[in-house]
PAMI-78655 format. One record per residue: residue in one letter; x, y, z of N, C-alpha, C in turn. Coordinates in steps of 0.1 Angstrom, whole numbers, padded with zeros to 4 digits, always signed. Example, Ala and Ser with C-alpha at 12.3 -4.5 7.8 and 13.67 -1.06 7.14 Angstrom:
// residues 2
A+0132-0057+0078+0123-0045+0078+0132-0033+0078/S+0128-0022+0071+0137-0011+0071+0129+0000+0079/
// end
This chain:
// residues 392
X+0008-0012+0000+0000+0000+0000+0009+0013+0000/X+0022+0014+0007+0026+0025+0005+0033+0025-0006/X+0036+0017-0011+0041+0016-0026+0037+0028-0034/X+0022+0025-0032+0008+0035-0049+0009+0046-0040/X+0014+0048-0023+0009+0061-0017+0022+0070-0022/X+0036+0066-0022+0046+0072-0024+0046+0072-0038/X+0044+0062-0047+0045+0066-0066+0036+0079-0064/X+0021+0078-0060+0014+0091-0061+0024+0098-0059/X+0026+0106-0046+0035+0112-0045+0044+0121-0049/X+0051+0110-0056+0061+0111-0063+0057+0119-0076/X+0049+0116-0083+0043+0116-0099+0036+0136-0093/X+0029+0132-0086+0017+0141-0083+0024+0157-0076/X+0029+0152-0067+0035+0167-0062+0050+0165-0060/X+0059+0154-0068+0071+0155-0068+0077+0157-0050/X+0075+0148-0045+0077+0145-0028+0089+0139-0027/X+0101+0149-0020+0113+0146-0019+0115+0129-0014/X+0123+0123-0018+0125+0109-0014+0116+0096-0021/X+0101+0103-0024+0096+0097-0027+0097+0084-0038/X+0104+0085-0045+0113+0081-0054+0113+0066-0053/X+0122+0066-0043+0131+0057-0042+0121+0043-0036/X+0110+0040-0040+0101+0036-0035+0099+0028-0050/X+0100+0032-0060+0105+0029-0068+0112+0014-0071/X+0122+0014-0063+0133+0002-0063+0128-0010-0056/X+0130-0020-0060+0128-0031-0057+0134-0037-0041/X+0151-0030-0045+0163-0036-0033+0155-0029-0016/X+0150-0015-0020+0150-0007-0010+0136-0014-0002/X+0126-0015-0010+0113-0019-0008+0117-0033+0005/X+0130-0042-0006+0125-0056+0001+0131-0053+0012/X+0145-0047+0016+0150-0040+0028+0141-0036+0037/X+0134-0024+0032+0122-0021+0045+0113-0031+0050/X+0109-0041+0039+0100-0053+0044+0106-0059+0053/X+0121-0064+0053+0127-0069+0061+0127-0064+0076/X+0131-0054+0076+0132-0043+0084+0117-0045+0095/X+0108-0046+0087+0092-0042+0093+0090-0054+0104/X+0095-0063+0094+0089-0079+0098+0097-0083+0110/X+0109-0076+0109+0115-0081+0124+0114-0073+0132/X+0109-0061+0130+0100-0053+0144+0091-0055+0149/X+0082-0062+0139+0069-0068+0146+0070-0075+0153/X+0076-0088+0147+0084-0098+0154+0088-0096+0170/X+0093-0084+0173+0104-0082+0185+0094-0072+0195/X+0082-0066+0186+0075-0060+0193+0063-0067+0199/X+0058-0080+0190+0048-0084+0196+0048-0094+0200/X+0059-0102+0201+0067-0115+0208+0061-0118+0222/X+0068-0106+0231+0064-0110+0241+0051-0108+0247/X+0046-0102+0243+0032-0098+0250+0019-0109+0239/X+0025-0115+0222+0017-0123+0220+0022-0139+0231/X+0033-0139+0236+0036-0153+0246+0032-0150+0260/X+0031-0143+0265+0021-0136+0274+0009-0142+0276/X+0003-0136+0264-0009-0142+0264-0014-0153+0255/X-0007-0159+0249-0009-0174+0250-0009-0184+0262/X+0004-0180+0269+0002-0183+0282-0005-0185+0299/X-0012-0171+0295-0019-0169+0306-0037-0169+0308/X-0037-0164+0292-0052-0157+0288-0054-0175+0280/X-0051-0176+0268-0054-0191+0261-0048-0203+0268/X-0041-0203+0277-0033-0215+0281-0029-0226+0266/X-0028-0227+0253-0022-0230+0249-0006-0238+0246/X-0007-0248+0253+0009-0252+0254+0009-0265+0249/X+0027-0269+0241+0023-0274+0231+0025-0289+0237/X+0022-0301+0227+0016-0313+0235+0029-0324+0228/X+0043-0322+0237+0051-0327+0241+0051-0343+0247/X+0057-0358+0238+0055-0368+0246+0069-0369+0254/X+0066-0363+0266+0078-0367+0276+0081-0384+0276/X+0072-0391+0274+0079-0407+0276+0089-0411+0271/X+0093-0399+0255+0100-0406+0249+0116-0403+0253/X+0118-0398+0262+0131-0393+0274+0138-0387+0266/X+0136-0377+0255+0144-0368+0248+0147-0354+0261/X+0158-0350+0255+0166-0337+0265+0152-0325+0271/X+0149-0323+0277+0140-0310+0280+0126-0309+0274/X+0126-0326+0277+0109-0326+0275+0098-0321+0282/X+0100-0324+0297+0091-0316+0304+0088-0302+0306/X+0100-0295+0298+0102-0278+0300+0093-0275+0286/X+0093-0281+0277+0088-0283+0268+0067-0281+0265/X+0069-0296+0270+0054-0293+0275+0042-0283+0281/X+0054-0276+0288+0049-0262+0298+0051-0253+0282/X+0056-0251+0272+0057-0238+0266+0044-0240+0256/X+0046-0222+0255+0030-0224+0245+0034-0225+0231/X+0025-0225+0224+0027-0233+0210+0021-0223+0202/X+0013-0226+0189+0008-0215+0179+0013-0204+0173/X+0030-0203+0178+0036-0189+0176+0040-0188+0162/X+0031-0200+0153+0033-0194+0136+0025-0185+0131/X+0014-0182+0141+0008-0168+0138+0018-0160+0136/X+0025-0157+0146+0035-0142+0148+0044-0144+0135/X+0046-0157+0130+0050-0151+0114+0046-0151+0102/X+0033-0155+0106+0022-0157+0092+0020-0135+0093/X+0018-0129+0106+0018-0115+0107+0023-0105+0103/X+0041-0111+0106+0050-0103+0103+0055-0107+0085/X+0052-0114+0084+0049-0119+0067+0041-0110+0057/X+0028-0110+0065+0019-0104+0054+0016-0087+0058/X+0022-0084+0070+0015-0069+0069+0029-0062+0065/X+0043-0064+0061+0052-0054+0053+0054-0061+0038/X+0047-0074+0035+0042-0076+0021+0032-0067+0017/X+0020-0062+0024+0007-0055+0017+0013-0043+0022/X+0022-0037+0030+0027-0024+0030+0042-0017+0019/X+0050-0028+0014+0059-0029+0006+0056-0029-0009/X+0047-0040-0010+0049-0052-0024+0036-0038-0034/X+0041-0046-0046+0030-0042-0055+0020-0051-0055/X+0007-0047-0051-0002-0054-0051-0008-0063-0057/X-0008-0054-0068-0016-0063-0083-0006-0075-0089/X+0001-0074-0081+0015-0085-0089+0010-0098-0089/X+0007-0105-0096+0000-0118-0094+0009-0129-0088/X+0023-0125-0087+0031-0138-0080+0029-0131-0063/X+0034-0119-0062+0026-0118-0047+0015-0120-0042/X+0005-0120-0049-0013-0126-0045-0013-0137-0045/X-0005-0147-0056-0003-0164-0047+0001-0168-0035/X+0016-0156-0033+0023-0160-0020+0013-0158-0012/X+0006-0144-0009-0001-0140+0004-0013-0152-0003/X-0018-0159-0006-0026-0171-0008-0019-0177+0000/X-0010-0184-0002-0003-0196+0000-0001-0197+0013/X+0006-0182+0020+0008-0178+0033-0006-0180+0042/X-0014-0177+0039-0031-0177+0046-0040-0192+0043/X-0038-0195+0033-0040-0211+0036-0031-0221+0041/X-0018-0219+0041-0016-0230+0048-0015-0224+0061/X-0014-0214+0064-0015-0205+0081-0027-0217+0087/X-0040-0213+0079-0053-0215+0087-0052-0234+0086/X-0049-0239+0077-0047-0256+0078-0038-0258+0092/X-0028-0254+0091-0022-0256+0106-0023-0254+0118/X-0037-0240+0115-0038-0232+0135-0055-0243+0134/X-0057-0248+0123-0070-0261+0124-0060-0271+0135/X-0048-0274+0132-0045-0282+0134-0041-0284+0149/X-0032-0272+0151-0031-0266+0168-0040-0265+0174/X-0052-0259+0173-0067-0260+0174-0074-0272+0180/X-0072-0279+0171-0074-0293+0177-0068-0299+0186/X-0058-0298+0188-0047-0305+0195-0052-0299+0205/X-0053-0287+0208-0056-0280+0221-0069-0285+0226/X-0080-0285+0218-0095-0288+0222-0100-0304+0225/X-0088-0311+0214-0089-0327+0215-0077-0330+0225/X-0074-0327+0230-0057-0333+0237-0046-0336+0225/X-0043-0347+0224-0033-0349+0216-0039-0350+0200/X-0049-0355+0198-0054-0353+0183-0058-0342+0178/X-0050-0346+0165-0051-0327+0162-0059-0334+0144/X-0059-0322+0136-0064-0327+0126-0059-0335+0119/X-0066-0348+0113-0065-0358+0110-0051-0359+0098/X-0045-0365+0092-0036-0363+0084-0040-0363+0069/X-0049-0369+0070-0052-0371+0053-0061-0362+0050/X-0062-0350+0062-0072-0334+0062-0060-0323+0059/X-0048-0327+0064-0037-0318+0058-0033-0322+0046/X-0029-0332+0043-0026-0336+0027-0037-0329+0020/X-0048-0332+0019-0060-0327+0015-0058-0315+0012/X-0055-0303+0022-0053-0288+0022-0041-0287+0016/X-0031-0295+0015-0019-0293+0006-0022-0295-0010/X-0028-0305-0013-0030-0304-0024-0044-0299-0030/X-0054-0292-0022-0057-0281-0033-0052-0267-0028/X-0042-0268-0024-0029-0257-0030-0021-0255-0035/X-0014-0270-0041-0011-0273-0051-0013-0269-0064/X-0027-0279-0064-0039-0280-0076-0041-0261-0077/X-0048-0256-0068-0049-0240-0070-0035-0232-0080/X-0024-0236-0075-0015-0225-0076-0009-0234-0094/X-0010-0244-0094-0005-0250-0110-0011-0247-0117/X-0031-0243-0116-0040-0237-0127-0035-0224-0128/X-0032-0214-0115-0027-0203-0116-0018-0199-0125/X-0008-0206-0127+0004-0203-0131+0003-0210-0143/X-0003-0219-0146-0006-0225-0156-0012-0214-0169/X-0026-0207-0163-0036-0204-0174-0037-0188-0171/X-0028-0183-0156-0030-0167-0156-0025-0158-0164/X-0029-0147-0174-0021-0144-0184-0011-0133-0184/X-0009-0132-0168+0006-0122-0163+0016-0133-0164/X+0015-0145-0168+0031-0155-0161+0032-0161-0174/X+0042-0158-0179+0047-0162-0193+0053-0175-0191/X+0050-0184-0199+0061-0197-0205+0059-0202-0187/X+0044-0210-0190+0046-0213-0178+0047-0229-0176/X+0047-0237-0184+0056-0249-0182+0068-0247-0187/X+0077-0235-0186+0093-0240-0188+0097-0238-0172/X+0110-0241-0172+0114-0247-0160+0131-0244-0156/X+0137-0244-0150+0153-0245-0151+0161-0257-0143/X+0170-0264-0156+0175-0272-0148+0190-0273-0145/X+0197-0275-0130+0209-0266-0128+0218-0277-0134/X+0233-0271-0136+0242-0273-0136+0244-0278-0156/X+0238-0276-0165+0233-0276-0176+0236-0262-0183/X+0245-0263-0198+0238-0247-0201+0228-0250-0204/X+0226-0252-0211+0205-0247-0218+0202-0255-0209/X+0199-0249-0202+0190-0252-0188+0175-0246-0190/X+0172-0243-0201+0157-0243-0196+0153-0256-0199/X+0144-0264-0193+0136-0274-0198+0118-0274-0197/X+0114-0279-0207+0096-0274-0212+0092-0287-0205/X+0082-0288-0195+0074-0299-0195+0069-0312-0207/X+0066-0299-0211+0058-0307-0225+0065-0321-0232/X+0079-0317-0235+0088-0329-0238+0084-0339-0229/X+0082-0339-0215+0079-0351-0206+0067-0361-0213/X+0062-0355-0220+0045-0357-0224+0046-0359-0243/X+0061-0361-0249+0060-0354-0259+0052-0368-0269/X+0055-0379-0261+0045-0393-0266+0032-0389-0274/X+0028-0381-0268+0011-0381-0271+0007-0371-0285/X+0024-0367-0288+0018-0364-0305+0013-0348-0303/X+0006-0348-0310+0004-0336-0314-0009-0329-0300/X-0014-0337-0293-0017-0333-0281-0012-0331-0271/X+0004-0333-0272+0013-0326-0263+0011-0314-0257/X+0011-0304-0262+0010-0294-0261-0001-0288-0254/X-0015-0295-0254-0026-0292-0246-0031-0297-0237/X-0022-0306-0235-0025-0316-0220-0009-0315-0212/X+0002-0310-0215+0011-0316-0203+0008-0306-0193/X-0001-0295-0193-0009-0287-0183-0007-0297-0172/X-0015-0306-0170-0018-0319-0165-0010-0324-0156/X+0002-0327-0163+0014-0333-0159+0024-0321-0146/X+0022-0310-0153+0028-0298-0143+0025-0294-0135/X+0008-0297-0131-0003-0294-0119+0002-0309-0113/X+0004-0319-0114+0007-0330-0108+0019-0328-0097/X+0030-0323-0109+0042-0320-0102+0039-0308-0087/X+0032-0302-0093+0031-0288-0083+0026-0298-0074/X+0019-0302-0071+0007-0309-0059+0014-0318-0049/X+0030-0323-0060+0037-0336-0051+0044-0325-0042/X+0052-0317-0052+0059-0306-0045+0055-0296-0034/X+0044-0297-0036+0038-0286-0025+0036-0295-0009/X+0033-0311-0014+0028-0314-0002+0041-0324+0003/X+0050-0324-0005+0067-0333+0003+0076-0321+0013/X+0070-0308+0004+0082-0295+0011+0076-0294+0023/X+0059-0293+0024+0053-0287+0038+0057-0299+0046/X+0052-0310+0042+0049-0321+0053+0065-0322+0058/X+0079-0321+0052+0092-0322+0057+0096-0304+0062/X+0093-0298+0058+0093-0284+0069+0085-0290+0083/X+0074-0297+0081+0065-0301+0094+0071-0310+0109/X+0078-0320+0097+0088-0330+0103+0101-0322+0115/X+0104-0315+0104+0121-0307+0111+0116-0300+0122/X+0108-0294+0125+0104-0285+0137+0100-0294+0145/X+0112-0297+0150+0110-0307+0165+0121-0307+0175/X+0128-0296+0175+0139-0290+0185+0140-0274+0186/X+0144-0268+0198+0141-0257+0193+0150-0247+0187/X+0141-0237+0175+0150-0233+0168+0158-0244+0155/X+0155-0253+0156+0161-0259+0144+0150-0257+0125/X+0133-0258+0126+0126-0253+0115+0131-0240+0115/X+0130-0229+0126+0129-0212+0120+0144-0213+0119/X+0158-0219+0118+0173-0208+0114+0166-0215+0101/X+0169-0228+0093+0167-0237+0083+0160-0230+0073/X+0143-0221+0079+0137-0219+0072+0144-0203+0066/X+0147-0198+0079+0158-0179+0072+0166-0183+0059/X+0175-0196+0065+0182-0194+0048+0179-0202+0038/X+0168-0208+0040+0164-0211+0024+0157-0197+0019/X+0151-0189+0025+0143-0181+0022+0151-0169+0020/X+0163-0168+0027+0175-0159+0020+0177-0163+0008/X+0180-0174+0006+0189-0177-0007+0177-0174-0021/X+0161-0180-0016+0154-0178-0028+0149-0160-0028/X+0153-0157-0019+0149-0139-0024+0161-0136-0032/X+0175-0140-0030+0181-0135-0044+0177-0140-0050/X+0176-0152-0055+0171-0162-0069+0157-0149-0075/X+0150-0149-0065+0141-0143-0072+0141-0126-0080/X+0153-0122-0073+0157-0106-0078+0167-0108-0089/X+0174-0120-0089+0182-0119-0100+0177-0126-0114/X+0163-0135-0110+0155-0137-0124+0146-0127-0126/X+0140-0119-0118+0134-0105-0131+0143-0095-0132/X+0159-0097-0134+0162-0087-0129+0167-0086-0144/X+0167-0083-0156+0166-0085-0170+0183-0082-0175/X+0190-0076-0165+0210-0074-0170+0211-0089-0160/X+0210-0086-0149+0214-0101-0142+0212-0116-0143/X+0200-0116-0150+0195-0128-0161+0199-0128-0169/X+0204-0119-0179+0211-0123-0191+0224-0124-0187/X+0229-0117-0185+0245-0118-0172+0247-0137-0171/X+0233-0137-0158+0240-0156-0157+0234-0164-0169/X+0229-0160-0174+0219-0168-0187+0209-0178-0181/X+0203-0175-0170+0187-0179-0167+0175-0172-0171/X+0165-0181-0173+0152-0174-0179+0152-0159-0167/X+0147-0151-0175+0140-0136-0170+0129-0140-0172/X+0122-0139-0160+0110-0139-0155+0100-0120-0155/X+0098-0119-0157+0087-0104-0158+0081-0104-0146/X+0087-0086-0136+0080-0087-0127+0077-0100-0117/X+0087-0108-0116+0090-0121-0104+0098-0114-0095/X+0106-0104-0098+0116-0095-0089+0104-0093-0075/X+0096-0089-0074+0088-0083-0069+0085-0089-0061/X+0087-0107-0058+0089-0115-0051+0100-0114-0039/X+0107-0105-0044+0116-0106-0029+0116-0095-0020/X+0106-0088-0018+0097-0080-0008+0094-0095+0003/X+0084-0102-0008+0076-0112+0002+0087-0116+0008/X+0099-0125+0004+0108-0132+0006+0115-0130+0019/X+0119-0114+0011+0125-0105+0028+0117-0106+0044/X+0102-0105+0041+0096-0105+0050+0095-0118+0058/X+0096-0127+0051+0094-0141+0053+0108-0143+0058/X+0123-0137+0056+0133-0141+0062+0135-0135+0079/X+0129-0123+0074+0129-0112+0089+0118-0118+0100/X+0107-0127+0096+0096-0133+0103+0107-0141+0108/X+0114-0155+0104+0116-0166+0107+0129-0157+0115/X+0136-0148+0114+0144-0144+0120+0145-0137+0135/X+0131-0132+0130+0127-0127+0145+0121-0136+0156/X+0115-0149+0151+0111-0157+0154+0118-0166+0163/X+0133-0166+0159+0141-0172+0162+0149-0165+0178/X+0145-0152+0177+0147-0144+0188+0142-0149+0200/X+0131-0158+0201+0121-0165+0209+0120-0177+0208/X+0121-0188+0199+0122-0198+0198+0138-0204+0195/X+0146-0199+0200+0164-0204+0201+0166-0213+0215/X+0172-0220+0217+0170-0230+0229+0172-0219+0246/X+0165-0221+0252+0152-0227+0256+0143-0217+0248/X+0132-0222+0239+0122-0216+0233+0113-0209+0244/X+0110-0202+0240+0098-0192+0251+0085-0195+0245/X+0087-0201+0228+0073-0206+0223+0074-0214+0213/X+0071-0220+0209+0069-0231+0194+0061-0224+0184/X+0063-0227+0169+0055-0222+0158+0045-0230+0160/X+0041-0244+0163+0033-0254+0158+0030-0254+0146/X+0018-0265+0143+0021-0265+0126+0011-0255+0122/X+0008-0243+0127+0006-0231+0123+0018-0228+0113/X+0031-0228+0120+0039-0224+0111+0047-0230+0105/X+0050-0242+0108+0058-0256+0100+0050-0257+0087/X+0039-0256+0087+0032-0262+0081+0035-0250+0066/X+0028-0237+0071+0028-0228+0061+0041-0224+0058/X+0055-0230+0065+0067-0222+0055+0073-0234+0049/X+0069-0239+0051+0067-0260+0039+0059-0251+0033/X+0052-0251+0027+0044-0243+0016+0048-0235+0006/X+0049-0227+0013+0056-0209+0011+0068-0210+0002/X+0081-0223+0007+0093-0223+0001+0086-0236-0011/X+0076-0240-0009+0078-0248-0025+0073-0239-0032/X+0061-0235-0031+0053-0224-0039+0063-0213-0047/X+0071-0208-0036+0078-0197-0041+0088-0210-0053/X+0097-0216-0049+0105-0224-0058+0099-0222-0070/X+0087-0229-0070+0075-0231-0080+0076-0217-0089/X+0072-0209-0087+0066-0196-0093+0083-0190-0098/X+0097-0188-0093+0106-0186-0100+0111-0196-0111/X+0105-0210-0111+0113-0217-0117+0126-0225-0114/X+0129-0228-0103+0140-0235-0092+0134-0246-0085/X+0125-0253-0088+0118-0264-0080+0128-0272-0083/X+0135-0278-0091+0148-0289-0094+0154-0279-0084/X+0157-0276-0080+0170-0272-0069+0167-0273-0055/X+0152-0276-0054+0145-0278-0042+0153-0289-0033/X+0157-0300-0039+0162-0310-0032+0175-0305-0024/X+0182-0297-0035+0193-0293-0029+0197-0277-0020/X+0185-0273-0026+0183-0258-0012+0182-0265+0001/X+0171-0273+0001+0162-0277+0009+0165-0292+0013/X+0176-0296+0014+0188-0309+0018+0176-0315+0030/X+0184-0301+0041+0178-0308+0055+0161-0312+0055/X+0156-0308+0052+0145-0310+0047+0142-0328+0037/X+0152-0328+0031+0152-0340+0022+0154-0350+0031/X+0165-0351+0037+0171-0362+0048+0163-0363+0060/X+0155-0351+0064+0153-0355+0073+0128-0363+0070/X+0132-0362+0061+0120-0367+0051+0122-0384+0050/X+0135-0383+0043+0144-0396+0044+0143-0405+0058/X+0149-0395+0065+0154-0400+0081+0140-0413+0088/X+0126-0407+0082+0116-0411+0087+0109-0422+0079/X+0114-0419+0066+0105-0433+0059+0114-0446+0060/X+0128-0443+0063+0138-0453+0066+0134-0458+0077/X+0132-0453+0087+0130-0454+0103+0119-0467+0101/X+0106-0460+0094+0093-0468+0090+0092-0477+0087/X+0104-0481+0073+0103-0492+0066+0112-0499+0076/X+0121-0500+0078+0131-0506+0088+0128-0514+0095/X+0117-0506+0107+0112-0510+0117+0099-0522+0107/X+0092-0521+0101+0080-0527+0096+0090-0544+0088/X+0096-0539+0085+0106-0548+0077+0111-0560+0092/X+0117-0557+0101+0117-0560+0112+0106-0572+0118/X+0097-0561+0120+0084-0568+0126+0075-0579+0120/X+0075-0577+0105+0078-0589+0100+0080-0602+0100/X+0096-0596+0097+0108-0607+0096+0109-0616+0109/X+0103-0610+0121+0103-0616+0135+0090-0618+0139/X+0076-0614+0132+0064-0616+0138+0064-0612+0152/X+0066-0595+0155+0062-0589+0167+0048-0589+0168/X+0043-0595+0179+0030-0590+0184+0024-0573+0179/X+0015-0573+0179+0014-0561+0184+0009-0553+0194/X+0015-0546+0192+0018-0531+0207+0034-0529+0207/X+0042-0545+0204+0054-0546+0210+0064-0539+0202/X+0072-0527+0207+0082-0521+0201+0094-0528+0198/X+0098-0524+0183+0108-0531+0176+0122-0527+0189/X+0133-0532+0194+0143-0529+0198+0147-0520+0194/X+0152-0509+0203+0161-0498+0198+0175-0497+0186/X+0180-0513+0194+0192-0517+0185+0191-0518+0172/X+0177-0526+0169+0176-0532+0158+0171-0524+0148/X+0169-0509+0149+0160-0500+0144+0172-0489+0134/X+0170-0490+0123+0177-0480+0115+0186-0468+0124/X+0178-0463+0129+0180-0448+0137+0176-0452+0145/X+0179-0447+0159+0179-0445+0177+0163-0441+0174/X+0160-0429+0169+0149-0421+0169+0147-0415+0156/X+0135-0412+0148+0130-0401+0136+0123-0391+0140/X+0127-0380+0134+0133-0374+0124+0148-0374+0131/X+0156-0373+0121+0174-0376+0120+0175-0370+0135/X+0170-0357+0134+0176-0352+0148+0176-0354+0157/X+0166-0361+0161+0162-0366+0175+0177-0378+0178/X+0175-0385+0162+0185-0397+0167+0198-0390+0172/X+0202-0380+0171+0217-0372+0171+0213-0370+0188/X+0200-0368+0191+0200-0363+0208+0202-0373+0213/X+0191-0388+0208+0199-0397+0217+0208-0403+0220/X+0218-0402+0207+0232-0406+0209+0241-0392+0221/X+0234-0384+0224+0235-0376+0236+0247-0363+0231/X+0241-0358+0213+0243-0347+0212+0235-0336+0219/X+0243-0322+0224+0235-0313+0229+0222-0310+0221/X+0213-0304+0221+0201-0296+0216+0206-0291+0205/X+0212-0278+0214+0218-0264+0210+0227-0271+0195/X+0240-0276+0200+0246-0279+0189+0241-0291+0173/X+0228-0298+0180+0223-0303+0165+0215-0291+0157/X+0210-0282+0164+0204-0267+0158+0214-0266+0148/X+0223-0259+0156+0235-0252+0146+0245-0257+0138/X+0247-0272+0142+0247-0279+0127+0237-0285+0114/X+0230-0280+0116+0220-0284+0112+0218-0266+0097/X+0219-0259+0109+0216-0245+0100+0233-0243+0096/X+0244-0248+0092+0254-0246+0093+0252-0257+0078/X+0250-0264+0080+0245-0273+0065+0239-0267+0059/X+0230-0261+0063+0212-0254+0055+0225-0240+0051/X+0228-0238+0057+0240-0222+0051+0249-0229+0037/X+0252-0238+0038+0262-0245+0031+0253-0251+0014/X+0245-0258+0017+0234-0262+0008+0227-0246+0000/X+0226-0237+0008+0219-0224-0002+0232-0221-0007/X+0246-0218+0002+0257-0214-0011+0258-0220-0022/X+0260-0236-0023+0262-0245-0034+0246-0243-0045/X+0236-0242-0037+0225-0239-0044+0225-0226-0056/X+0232-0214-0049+0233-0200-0056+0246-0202-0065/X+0254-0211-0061+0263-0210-0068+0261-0218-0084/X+0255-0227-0088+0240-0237-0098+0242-0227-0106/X+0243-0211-0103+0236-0202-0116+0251-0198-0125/X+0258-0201-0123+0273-0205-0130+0280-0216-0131/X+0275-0227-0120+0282-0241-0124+0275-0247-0134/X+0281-0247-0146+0273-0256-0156+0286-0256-0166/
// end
């Protein structure tokens, strides 16, 4: 909004400064800026009253003798509001409105917000059952499904089944080829095939963003630098010298994406002000949920979803960490005909514990230090990630 207030401005009675409102860099700066004062301003008084007024606290299984479970249990939970907030109010005060890739994000941001505070919601009103799982898949993929017709058939987003694949020159690649069997109806159906892809992607990123937040502070550093690394991605493909510079598609007006981006780094940053070990509050899948989202979606709409694996590593492994755990253990129980109820041996199990991290606590790493190795990889993975736009 103050975007149109300062162009006026500008245009209309030539208002000193006004200007510079203009630039993209400045814009996503202030967003940043905004998001981590909200952040810092309404932290404690929204933990406050989680605490005292909602009793809200998050639903911790102490049995499982992980480090500072019972301190745990006592803290309140929900605090992905406070970045679903600081997200969207210096995006609608920064961003260009009408930009159609910012109206998916603030989409994206507000549906999967409200799928997850369903979810905390529940948990709180049902005790430990919270919304069913195959009700969040559900809400993932028609966000998915929503944002692939979007991008698909809306007529601001050019070439919207091409794609970029890294370490390749001609790294653009068209869907359509995937589909190119079908002849001369290629072309009008691999729509189809690209809404598919969107739907897997939307709902592997959220559901392993959902996973990783389970120490504290380990989702919100993880989620700052992937969301650092895709706000340049996103300034340097509309950025029409800097695109042709690395020789990646130029995107039109996608620059305008890293307003949102900024705000979305300064949320998870300020966030992290409060939830760094000992947390004073948890996102719950209020906000696990929606920055799984947010970082596929955005991948999605620049054209970097192939790089998703490798932005978004810890996210991969620790995705991994749990279907190994699963199969393992089931593979097992099997092979030995356990009763049921009766737990597979510790020994005998892939991993101590899933997701990856936990196993690292019970081999009796600190908290603190699987955090920050953890975001010391996720730092490492966005370099090698940004670095894709010249290794080829």
């Amino acid at each position: 909004m103050l975007y149109y207030l300062f162009d006026w401005l500008d245009r209309a009675v030539d208002f000193p400064g006004a200007g510079v409102f203009q630039y993209i860099s400045f814009r996503a700066a202030a967003s940043m800026v905004t998001s981590l004062l909200i952040m810092l301003l309404l932290g404690k008084p929204f933990i406050r009253w989680m605490k005292n007024k909602m009793g809200i606290m998050d639903e911790v299984r102490t049995e499982l003798g992980l480090e500072g479970a019972e301190r745990k249990a006592k803290t309140p939970t929900m605090g992905g509001l406070l970045i679903l907030i600081a997200i969207i109010i210096p995006t609608l005060l920064f961003a260009k409105l009408d930009n159609v890739y910012v109206q998916i994000m603030l989409g994206t941001t507000v549906w999967m917000g409200m799928v997850g505070f369903l979810d905390d919601y529940l948990k709180k009103t049902r005790g430990k059952q919270g919304l069913p799982g195959k009700y969040k898949v559900f809400g993932q993929v028609v966000l998915g499904l929503a944002v692939g017709l979007l991008v698909t058939f809306h007529p601001d987003i050019t070439d919207p089944l091409k794609t970029t694949i890294p370490f390749v020159k001609n790294n653009e690649f068209d869907y359509t080829w995937l589909v190119s069997w079908m002849g001369p109806w290629a072309a009008d159906y691999a729509w189809v095939l690209f809404v598919l892809v969107v739907i897997f992607i939307v709902t592997a990123v959220s559901n392993a963003s959902n996973l990783t937040d389970g120490i504290d502070g380990i989702a919100t550093g993880v989620a700052a630098v992937n969301g650092g690394a895709l706000a340049l991605l996103a300034w340097v493909s509309g950025n029409i010298i800097m695109s042709g510079y690395l020789n990646i598609m130029y995107l039109p007006n996608i620059g305008e994406l890293a307003v949102f981006s900024t705000a979305f780094v300064g949320g998870t940053l300020g966030f992290l002000w409060f939830n760094s070990h000992p947390a004073e509050i948890f996102m719950g899948d209020t906000g696990s949920l929606a920055i799984g989202g947010i970082i596929a979606v955005f991948a999605i709409l620049i054209r970097k979803e192939l790089l998703l694996p490798l932005l978004c590593g810890i996210y991969l492994v620790e995705d991994l960490s749990v279907i190994v755990q699963t199969t393992g253990c089931k593979i097992y129980r099997r092979k030995h005909k356990l009763p049921t109820g009766q737990p597979v041996p510790v020994e005998k199990r892939p991993l101590l514990m899933s997701p990856l991290h936990h196993h690292y606590q019970k081999k009796g790493v600190a908290e603190e230090k699987v955090v920050m190795r953890f975001v010391i990889v996720a730092i490492l993975l966005a370099i090698f990630t940004l670095s894709t736009l010249k290794l080829r």
